[in-house]
Backbone and ligand atoms as CSV (ligand in chain L), in Angstrom:
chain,resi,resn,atom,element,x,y,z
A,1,UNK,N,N,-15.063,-1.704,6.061
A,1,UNK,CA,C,-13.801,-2.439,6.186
A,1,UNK,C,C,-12.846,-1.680,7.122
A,2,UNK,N,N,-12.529,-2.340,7.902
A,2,UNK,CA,C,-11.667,-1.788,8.874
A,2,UNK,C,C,-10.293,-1.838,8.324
A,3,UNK,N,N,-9.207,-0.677,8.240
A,3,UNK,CA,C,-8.254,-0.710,7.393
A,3,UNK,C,C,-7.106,0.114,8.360
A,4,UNK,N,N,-6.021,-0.455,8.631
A,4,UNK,CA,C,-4.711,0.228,9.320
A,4,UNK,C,C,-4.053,0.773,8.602
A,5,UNK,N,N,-3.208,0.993,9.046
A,5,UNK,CA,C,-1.641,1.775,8.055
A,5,UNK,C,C,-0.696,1.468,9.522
A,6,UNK,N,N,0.255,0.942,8.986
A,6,UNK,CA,C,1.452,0.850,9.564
A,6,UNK,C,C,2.957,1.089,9.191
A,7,UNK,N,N,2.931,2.115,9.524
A,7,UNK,CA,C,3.966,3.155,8.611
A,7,UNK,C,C,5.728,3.188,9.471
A,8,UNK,N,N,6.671,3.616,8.917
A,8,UNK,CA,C,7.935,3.467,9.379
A,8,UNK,C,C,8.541,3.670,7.958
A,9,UNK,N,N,9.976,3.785,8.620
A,9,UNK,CA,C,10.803,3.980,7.864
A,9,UNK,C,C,11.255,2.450,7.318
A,10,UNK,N,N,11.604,1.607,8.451
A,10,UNK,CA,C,11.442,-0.138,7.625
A,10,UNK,C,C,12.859,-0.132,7.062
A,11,UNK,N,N,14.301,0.659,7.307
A,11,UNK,CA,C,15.339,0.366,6.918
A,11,UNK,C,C,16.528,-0.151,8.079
A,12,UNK,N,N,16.189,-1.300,7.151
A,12,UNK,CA,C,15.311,-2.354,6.741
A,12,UNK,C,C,14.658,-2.853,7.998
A,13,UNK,N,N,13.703,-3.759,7.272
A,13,UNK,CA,C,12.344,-4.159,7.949
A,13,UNK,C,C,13.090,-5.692,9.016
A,14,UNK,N,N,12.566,-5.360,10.452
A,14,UNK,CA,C,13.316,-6.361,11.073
A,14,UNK,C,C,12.030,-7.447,11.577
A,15,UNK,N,N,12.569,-8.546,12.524
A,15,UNK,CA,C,11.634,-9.413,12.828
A,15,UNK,C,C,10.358,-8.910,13.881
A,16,UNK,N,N,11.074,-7.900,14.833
A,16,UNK,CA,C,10.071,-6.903,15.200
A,16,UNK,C,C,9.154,-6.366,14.640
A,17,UNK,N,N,9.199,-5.609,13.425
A,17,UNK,CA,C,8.247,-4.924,12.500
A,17,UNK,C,C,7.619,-6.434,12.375
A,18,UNK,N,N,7.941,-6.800,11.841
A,18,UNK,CA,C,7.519,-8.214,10.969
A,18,UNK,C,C,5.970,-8.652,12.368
A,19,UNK,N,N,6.402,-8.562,13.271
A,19,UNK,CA,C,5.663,-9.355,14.446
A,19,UNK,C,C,4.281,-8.525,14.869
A,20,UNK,N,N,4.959,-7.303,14.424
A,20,UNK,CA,C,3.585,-6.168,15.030
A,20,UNK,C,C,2.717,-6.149,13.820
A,21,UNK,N,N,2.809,-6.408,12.305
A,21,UNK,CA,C,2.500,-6.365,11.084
A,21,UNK,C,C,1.315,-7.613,11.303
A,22,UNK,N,N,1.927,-8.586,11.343
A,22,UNK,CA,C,1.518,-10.011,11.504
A,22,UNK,C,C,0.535,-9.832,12.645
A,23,UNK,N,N,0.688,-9.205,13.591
A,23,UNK,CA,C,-0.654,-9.212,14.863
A,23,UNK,C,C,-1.756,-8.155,14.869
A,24,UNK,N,N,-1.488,-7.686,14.021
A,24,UNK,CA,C,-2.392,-6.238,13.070
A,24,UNK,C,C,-3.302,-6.862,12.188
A,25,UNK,N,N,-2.602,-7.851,11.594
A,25,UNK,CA,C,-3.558,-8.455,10.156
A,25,UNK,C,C,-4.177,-9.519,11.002
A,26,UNK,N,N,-3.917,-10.248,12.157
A,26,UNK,CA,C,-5.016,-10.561,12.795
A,26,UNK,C,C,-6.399,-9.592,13.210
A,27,UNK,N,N,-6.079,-8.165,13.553
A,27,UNK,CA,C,-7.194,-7.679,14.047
A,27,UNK,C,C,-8.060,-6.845,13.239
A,28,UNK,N,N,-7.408,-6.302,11.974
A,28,UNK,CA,C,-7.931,-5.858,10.662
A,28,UNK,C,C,-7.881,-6.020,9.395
A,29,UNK,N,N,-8.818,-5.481,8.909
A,29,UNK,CA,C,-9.261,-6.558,7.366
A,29,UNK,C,C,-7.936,-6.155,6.411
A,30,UNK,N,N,-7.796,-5.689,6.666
A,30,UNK,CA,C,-6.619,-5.159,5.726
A,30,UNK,C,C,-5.605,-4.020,6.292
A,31,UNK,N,N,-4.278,-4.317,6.057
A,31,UNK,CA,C,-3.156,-3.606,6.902
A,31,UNK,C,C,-2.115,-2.996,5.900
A,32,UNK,N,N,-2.513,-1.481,5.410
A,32,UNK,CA,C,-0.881,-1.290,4.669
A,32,UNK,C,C,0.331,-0.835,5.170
A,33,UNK,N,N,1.128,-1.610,4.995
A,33,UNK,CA,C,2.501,-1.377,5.482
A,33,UNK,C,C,3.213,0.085,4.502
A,34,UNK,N,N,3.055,1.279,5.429
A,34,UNK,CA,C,3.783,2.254,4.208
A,34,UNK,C,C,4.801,2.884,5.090
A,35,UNK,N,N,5.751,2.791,3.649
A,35,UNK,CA,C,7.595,2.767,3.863
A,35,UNK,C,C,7.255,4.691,3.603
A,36,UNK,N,N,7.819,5.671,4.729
A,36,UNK,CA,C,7.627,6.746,4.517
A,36,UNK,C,C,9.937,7.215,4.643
A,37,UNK,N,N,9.671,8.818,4.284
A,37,UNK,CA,C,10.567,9.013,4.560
A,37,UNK,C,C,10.767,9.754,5.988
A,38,UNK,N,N,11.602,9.516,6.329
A,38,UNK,CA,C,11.983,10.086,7.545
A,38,UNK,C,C,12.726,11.044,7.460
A,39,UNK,N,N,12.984,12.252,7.555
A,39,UNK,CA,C,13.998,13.416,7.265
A,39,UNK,C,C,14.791,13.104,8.582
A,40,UNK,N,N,14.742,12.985,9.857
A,40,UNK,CA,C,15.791,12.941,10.464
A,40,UNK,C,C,17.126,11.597,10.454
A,41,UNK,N,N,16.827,10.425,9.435
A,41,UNK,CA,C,17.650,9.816,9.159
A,41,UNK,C,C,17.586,9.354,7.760
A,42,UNK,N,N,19.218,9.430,7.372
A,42,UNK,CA,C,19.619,8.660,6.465
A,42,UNK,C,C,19.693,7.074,5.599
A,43,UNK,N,N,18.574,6.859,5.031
A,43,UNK,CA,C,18.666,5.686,5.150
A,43,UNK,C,C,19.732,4.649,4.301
A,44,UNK,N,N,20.447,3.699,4.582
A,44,UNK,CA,C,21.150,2.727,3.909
A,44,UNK,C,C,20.173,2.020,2.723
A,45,UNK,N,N,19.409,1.883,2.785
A,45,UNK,CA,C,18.285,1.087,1.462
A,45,UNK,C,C,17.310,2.392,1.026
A,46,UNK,N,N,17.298,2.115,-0.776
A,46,UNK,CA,C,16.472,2.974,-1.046
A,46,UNK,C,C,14.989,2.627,-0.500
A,47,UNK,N,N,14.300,3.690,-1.218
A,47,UNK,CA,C,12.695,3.175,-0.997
A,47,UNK,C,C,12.513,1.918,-1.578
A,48,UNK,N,N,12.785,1.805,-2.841
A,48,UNK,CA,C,12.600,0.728,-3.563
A,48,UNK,C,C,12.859,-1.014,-3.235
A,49,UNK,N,N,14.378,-0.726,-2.481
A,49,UNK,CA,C,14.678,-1.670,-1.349
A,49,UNK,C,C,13.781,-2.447,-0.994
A,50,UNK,N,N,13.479,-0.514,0.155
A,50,UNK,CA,C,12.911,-1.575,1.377
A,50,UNK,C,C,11.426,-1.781,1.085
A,51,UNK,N,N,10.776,-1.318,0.169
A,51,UNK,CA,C,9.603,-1.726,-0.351
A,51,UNK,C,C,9.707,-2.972,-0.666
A,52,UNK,N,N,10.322,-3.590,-1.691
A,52,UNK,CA,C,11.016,-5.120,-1.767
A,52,UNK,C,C,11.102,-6.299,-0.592
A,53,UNK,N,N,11.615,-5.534,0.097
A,53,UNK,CA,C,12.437,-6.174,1.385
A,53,UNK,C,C,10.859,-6.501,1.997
A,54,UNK,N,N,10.397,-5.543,2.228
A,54,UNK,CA,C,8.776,-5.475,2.853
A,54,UNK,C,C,7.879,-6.881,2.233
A,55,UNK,N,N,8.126,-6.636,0.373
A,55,UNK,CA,C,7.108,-7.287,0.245
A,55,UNK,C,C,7.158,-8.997,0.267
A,56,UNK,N,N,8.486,-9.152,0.299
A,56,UNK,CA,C,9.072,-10.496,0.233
A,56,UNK,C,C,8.474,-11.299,2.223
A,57,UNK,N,N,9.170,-10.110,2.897
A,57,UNK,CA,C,8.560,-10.847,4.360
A,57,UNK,C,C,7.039,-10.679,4.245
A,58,UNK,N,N,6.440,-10.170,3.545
A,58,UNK,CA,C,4.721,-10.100,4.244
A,58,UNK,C,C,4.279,-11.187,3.120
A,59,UNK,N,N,4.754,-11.649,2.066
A,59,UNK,CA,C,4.115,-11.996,1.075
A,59,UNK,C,C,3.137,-13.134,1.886
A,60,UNK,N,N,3.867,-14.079,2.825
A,60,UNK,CA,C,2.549,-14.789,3.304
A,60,UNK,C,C,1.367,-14.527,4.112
A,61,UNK,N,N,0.989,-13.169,4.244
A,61,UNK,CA,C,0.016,-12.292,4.627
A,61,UNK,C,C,-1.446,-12.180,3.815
A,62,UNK,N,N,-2.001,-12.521,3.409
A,62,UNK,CA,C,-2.764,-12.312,2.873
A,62,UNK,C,C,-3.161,-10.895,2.814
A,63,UNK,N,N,-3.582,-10.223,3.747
A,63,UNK,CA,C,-4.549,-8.877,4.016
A,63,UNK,C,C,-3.465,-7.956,3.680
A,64,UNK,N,N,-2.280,-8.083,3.776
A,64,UNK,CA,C,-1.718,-6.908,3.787
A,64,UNK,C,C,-0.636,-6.633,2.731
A,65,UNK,N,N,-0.692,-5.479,2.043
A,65,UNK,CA,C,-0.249,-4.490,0.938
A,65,UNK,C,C,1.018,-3.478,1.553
A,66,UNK,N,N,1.730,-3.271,0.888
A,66,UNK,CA,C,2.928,-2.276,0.822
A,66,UNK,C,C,3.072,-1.316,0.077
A,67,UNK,N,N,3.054,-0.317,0.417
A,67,UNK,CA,C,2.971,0.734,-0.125
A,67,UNK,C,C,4.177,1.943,-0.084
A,68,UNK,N,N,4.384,3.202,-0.799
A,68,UNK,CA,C,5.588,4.057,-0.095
A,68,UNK,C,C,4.765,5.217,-0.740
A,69,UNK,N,N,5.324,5.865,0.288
A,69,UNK,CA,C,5.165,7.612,0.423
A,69,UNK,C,C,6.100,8.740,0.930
A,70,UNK,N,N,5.969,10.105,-0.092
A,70,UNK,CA,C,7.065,11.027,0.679
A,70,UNK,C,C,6.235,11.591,1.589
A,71,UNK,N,N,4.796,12.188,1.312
A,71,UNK,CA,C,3.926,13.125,2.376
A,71,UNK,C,C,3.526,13.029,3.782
A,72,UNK,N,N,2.819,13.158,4.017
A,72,UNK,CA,C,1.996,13.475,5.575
A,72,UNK,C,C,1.574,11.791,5.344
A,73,UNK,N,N,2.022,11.328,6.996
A,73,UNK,CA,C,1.367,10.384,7.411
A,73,UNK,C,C,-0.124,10.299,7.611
A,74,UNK,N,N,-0.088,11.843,8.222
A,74,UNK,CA,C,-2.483,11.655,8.271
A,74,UNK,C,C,-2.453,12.105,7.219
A,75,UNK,N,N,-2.075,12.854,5.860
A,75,UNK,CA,C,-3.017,12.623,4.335
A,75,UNK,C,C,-2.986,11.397,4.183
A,76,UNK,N,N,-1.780,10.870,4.284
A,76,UNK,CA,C,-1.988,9.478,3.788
A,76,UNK,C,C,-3.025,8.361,3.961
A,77,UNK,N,N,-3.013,8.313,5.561
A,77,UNK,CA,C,-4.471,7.647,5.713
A,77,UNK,C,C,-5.628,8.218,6.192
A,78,UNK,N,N,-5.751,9.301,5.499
A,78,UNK,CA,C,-6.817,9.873,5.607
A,78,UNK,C,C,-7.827,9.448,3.908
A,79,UNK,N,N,-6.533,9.929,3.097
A,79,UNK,CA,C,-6.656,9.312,1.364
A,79,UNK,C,C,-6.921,7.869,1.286
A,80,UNK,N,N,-6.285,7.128,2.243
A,80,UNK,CA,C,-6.496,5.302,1.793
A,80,UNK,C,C,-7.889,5.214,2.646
A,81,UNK,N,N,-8.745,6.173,3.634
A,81,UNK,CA,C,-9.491,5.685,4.069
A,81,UNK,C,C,-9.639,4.695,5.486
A,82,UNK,N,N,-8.227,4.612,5.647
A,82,UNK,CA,C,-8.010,4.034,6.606
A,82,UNK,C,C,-8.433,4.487,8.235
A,83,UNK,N,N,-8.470,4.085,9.203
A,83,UNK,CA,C,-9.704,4.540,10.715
A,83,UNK,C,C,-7.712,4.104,11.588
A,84,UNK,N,N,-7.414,3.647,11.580
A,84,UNK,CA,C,-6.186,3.519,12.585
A,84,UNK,C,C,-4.559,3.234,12.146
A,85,UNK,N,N,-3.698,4.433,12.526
A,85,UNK,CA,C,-2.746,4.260,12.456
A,85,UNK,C,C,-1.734,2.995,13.729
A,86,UNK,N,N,-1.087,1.875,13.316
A,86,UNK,CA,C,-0.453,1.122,14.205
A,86,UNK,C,C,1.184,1.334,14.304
A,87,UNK,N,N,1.481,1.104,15.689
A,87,UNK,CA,C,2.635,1.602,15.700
A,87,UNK,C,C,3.656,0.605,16.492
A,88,UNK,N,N,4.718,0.272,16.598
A,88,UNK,CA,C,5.043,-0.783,17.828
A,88,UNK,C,C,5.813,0.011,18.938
A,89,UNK,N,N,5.253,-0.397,19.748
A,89,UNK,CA,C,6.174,0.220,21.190
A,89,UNK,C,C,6.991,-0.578,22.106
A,90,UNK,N,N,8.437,0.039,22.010
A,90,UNK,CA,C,9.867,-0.748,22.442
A,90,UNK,C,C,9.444,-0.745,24.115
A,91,UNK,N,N,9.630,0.336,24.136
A,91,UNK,CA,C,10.405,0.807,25.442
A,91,UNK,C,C,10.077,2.549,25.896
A,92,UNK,N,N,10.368,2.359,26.933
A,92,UNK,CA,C,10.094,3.838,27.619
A,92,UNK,C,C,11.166,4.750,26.939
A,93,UNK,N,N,11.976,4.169,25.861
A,93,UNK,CA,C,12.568,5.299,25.105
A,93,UNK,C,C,12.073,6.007,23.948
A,94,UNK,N,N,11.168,4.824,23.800
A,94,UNK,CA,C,10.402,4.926,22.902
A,94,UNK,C,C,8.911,6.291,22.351
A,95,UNK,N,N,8.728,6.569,23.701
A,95,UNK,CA,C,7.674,6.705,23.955
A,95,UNK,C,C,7.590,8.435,23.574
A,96,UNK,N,N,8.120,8.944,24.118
A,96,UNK,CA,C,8.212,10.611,24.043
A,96,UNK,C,C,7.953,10.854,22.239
A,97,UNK,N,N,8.876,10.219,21.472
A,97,UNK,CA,C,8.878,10.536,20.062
A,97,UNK,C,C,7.670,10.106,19.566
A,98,UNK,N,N,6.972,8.804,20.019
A,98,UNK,CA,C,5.495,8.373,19.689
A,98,UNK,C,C,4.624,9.216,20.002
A,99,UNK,N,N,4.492,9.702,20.999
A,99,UNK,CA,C,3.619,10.942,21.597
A,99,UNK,C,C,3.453,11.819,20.882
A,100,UNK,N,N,4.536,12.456,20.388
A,100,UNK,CA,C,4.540,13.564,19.692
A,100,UNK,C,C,3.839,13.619,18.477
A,101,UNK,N,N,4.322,12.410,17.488
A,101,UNK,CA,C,3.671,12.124,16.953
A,101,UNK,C,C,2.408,12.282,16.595
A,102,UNK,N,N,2.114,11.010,17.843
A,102,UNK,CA,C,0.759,10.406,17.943
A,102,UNK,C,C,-0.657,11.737,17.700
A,103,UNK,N,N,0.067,12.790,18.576
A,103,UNK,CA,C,-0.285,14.268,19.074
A,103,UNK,C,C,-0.668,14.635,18.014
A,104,UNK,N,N,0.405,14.979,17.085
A,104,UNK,CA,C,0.240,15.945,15.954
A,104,UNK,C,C,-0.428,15.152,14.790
A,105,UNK,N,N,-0.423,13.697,14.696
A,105,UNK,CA,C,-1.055,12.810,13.716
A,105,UNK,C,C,-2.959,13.495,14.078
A,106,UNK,N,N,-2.983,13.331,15.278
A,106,UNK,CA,C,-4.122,13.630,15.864
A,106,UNK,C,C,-4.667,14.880,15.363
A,107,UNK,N,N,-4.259,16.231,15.261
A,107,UNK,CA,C,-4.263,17.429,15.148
A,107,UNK,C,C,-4.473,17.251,13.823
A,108,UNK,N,N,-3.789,16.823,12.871
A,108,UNK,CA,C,-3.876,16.793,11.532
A,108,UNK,C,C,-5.051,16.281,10.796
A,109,UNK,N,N,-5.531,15.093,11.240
A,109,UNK,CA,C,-6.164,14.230,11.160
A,109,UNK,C,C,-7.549,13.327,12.736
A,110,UNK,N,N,-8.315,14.626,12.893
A,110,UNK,CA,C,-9.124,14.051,13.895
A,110,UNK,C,C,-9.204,12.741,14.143
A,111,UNK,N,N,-10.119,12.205,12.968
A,111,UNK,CA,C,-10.611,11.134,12.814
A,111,UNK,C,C,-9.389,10.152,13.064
A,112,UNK,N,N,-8.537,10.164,12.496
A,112,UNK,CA,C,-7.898,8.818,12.769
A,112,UNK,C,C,-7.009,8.473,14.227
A,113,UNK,N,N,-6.988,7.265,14.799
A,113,UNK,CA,C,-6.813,6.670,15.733
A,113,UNK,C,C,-5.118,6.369,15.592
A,114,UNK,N,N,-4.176,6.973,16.357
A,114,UNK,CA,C,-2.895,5.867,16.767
A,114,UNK,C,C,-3.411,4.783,17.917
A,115,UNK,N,N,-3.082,3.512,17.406
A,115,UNK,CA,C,-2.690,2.792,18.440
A,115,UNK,C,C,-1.309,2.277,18.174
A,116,UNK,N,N,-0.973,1.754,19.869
A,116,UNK,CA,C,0.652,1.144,19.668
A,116,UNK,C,C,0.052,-0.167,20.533
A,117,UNK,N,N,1.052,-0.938,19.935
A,117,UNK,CA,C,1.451,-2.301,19.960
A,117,UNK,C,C,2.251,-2.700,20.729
A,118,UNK,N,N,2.423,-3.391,22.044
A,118,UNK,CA,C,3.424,-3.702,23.085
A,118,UNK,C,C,4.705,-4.282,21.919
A,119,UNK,N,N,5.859,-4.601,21.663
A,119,UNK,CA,C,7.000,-5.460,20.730
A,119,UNK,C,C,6.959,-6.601,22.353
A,120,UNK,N,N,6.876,-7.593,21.159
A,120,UNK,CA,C,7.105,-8.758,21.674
A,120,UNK,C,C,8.435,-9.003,22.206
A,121,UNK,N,N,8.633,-9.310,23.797
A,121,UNK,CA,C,9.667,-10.073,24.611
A,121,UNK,C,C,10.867,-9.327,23.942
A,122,UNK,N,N,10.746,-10.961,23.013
A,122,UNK,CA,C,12.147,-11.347,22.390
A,122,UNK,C,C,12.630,-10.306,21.390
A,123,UNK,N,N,11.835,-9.217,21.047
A,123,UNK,CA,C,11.869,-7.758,19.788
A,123,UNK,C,C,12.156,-6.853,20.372
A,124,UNK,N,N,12.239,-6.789,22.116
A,124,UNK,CA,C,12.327,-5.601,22.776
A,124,UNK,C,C,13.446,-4.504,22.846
A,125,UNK,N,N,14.688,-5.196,22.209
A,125,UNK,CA,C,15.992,-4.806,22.017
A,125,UNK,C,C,15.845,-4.279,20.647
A,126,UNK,N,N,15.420,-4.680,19.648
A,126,UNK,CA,C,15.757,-4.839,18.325
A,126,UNK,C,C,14.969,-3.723,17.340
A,127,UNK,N,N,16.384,-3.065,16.769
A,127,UNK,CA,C,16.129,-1.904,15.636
A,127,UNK,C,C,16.424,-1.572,14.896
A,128,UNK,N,N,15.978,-1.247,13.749
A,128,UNK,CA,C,16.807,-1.259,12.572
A,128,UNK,C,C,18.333,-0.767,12.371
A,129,UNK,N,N,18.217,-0.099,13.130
A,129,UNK,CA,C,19.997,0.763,13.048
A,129,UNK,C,C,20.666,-0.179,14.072
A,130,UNK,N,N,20.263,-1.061,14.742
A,130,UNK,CA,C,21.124,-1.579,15.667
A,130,UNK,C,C,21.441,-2.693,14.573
A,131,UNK,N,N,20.513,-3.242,13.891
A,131,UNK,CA,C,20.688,-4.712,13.144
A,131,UNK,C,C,22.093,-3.968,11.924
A,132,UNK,N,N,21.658,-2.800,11.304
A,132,UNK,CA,C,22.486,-2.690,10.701
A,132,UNK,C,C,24.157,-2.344,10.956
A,133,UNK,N,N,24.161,-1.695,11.956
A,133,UNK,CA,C,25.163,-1.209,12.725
A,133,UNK,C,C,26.352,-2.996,12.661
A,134,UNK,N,N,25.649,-3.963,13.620
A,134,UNK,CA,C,25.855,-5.387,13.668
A,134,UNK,C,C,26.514,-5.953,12.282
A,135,UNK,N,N,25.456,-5.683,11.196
A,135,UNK,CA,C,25.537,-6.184,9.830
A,135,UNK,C,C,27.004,-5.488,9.585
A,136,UNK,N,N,27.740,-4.297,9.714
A,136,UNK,CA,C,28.317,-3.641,9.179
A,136,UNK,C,C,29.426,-4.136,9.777
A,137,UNK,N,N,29.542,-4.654,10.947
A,137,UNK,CA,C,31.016,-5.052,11.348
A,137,UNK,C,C,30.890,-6.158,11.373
A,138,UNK,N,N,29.800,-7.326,10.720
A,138,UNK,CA,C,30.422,-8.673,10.401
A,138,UNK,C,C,29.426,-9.607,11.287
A,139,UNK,N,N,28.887,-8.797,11.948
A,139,UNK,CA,C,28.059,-10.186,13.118
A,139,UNK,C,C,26.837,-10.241,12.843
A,140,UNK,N,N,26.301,-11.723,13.007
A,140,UNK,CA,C,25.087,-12.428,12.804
A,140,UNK,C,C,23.875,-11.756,12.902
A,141,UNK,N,N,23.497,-11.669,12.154
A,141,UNK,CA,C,22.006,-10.338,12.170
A,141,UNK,C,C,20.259,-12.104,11.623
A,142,UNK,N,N,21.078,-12.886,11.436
A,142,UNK,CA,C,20.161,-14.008,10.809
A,142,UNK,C,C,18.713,-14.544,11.644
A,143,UNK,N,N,19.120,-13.946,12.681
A,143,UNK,CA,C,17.206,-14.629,13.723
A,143,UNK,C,C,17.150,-13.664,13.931
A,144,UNK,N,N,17.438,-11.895,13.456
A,144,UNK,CA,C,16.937,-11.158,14.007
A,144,UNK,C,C,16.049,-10.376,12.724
A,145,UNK,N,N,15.857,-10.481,11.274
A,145,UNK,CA,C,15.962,-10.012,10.205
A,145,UNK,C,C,15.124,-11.048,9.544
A,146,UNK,N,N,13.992,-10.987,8.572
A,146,UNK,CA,C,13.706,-12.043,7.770
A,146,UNK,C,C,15.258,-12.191,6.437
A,147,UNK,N,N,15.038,-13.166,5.963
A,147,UNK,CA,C,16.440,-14.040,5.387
A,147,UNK,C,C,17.183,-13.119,4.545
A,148,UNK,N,N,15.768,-12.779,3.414
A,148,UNK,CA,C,16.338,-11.615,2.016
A,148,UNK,C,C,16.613,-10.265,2.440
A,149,UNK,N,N,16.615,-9.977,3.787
A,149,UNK,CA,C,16.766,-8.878,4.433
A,149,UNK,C,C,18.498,-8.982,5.366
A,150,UNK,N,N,18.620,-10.150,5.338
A,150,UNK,CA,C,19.662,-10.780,5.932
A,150,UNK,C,C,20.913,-10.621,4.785
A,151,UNK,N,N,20.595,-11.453,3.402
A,151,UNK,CA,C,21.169,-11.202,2.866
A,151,UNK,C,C,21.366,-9.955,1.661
A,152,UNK,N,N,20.901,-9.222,2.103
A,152,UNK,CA,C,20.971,-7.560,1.344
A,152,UNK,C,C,22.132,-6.467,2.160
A,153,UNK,N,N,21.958,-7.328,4.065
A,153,UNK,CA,C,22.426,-6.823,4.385
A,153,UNK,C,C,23.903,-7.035,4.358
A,154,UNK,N,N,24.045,-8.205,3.947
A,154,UNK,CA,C,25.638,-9.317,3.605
A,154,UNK,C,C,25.865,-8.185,2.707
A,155,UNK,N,N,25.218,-8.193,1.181
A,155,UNK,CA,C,25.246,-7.304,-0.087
A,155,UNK,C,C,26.422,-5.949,0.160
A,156,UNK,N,N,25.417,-5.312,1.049
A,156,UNK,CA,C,25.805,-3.694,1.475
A,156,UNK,C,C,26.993,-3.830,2.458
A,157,UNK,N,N,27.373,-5.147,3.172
A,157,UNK,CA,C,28.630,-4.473,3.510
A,157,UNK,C,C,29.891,-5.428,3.019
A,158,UNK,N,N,29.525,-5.961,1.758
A,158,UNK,CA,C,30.657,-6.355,0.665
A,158,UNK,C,C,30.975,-7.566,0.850
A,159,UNK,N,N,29.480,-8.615,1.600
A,159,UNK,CA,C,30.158,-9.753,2.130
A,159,UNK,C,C,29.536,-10.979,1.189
A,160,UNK,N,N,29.217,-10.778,-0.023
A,160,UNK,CA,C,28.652,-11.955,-0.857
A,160,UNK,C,C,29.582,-11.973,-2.106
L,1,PNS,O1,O,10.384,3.933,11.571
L,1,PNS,P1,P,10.386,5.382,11.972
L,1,PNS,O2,O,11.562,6.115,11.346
L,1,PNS,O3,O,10.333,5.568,13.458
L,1,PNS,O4,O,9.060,6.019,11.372
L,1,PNS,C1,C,8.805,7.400,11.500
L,1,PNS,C2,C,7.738,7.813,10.485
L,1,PNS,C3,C,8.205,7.469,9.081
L,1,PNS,C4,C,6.440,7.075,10.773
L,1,PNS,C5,C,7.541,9.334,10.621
L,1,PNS,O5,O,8.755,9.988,10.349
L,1,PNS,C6,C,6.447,9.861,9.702
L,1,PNS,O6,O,5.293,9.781,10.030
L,1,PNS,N1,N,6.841,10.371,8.513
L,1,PNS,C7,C,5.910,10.870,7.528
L,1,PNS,C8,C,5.930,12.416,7.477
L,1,PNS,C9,C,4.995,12.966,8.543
L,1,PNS,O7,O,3.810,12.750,8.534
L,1,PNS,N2,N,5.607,13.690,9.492
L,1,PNS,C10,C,4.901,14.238,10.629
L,1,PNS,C11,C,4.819,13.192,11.720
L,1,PNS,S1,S,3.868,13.712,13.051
C-alpha cells in the first residue's frame, strides 16, 4: 500500500492545503494528514482545533486520516510505514525552508521520499497567517478557508 503523510502545521487548514490533500488521495492509497508542532510559530488554534478543523474539510475523502504529533516528522513516517512525505509548493519563497527540510527529512530517514506539489493558480497567494491576519481585522476570509474553518475564525476574533 502506498501511503503519504502530509504534514504542516494546518493553523488553520486553508483551501490550499485542502487542494494539495485532495490531489494526493488521488495518487495514493491512503494519505495522513498530520497536524505537527512547529516551534518557530505560535499557533492561534490548539492541536485539537485544528485536528477538528482538518477532519471536518477531509471528511469527504475517503483514503485519508488525520492525525497529530509532537516528534520527528521522519519517525513519524517512518512508524506509520509510510514511502512519501507530500508537501505543497507556493513560490520561490517557499523553497529554501522546503529544502532544508526536505535535506534533513532525508538524512534522518533514507528511505523516505519528499515530494512537493506545484499550489494551484488560484492558492498561490494563500497562507495560513495571511488568512488569519485578514480574519483578525474583519475581512472576508470565506472562498479562501473551508466554511467551519471560516467560522472558528469569526469565533477567535469575537465576531459571532
Ligand atoms: O505548515 P508548516 O508550519 O510549514 O509545517 C512545518 C512542519 C510542521 C512540517 C515542520 O515544522 C516539521 O516537520 N515539524 C516536525 C518536527 C520535525 O521533524 N522537525 C525537523 C524538520 S526537518
Amino acid at each position: 500500500m502506498r501511503i503519504a503523510v502530509c504534514p504542516g502545521s494546518f493553523d488553520p487548514v486553508t483551501l490550499g492545503h485542502l487542494d494539495i490533500i485532495e490531489r494526493a488521495a488521488r495518487i495514493f492509497d491512503k494519505v495522513v494528514v498530520a497536524v505537527f508542532t512547529n516551534p518557530q510559530k505560535t499557533p492561534l488554534f490548539s492541536m485539537e482545533e485544528r485536528v477538528d478543523m482538518l477532519l471536518e474539510a477531509t471528511g469527504h475523502i475517503p483514503n485519508v486520516e488525520v492525525d497529530a504529533s509532537s516528534g520527528l516528522l521522519s519517525d513519524y513516517a517512518l512508524k506509520l510505514g509510510a514511502q512519501v512525505i507530500v508537501k505543497g509548493l507556493r513560490a520561490i519563497s517557499d523553497f529554501e525552508a522546503e529544502f532544508q527540510m526536505a535535506r534533513m527529512n532525508k538524512k534522518l530517514a533514507p528511505s523516505i521520499e519528499t515530494m512537493f506539489m506545484m499550489t494551484a493558480n488560484e492558492y498561490s497567494y494563500l497562507s495560513s497567517s495571511i488568512v488569519k491576519e485578514v480574519a483578525r481585522l474583519g475581512g472576508c476570509v470565506g472562498q479562501l478557508v473551508p466554511q467551519g474553518v471560516a467560522r472558528r475564525l469569526a469565533e477567535k476574533a469575537g465576531r459571532s
